[in-house]
C-alpha positions in Angstrom: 9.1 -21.6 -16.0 9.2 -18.4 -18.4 10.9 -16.1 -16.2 12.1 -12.4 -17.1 15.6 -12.0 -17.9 16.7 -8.6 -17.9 17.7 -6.6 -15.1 17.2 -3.5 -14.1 18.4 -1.2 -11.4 17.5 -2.3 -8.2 15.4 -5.5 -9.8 16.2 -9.2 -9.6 15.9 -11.0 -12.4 14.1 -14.6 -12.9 10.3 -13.1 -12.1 7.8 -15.7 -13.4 5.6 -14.9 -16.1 2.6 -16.2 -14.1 3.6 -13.9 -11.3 4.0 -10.7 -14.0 0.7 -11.4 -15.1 -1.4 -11.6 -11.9 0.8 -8.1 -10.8 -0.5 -5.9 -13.5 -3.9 -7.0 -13.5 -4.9 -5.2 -10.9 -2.9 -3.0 -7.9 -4.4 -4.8 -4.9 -2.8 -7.9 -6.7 0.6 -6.4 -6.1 -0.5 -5.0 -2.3 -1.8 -7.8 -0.7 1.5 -9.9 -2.2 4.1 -9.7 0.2 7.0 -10.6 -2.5 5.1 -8.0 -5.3 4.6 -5.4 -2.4 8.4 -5.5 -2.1 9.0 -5.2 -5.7 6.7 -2.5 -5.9 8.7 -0.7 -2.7 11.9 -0.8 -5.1 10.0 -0.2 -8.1 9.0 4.0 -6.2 12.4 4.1 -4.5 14.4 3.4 -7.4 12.5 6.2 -9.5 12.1 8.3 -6.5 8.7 8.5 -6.5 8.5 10.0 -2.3 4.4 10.5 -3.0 4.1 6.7 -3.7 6.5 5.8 -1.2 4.6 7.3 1.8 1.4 6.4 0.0 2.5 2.4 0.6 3.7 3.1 3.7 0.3 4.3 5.0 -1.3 1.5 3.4 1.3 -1.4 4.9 0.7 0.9 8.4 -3.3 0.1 7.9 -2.6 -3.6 7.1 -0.5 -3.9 10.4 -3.0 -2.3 12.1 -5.9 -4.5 10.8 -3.5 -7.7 11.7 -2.9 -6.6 14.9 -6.8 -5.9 15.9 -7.4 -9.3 15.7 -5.4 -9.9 18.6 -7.1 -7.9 20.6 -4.8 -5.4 22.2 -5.6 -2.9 24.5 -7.7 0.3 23.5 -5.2 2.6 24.7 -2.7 0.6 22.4 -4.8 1.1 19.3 -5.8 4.7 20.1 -2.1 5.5 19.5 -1.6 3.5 16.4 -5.2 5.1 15.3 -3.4 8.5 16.0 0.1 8.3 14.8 -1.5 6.5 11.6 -3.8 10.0 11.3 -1.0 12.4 12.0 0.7 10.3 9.0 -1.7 11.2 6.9 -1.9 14.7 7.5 1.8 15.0 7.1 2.1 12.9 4.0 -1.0 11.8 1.9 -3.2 13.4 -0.6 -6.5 12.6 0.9 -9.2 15.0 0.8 -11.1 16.7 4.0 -13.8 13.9 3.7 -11.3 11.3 4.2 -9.3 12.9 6.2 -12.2 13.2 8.5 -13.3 9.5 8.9 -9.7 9.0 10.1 -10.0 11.5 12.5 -12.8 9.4 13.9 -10.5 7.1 14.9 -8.5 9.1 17.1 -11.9 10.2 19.2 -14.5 8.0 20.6 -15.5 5.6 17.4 -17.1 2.7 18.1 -15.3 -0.8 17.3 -17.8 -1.8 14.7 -16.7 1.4 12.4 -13.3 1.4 12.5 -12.6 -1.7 10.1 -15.3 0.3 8.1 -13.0 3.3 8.3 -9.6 1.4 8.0 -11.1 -0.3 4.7 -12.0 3.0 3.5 -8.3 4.2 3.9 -6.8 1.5 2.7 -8.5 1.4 -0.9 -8.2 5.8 -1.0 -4.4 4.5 -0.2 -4.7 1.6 -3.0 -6.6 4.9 -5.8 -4.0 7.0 -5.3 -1.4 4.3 -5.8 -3.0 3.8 -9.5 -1.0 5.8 -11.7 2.4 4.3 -10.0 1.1 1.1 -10.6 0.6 1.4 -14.5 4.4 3.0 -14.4 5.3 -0.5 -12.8 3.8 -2.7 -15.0 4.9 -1.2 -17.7 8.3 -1.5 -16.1 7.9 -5.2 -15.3 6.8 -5.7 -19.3 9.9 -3.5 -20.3 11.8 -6.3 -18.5 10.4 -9.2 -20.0 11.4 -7.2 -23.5 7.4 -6.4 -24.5 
């Protein structure tokens, strides 16, 4: 196993190479990765990136969200995650009017069959505006590995 063996602050060493290579390939690689996700989280809080920071937040908010409508819960239930999840947005991320409209459609009468339509949208603004931290953090994972 070819592991990296530098540290950094706020890293733990012994990464695999394998795993390094499928994280800076491509950003959704590192989101839907619990164990990269996590890296990625100490990655933005160790450089203090706050726009990142709330950026995953908002995108690990959506993912709960998703996991938790296949259960089934009540409406009233998901009305209030649709609305605290919109009030995050407003407060916090960088989307524009468009975007910010479609999630205002979940806090009013959508129908079921678009809100995973408008979630996924959300999500993958989330995951664009994540890019530019994401090349920071490879570059950071490579730095460790000595490359």
């Amino acid at each position: 196993m070819d592991c990296v063996s530098h540290s950094c602050s706020g890293c733990q060493t012994g990464e695999r190479l394998s795993d390094v290579n499928v994280w800076t390939t491509d950003i959704s690689k590192v989101l839907n990765s619990p164990r990269a996700r996590r890296k990625f989280d100490e990655f933005i809080s160790n450089e203090e990136l706050e726009e990142a920071k709330q950026t995953l937040l908002f995108w690990e908010r959506i993912d709960k969200i998703q996991k938790k409508r296949r259960n089934d819960p009540p409406r009233n239930a998901l009305l209030r995650e649709y609305k605290h999840l919109y009030e995050f947005a407003e407060d916090y991320i960088n989307f524009d009017e468009a975007e910010m409209r479609q999630l205002r459609r979940l806090t009013q009468s959508c129908p079921p069959e678009n809100v995973d339509d408008i979630l996924e949208m959300a999500k993958q603004s989330a995951q664009k505006l994540l890019a530019d931290d994401h090349r920071l953090f490879c570059s950071h994972l490579w730095n460790q590995m000595g490359r």
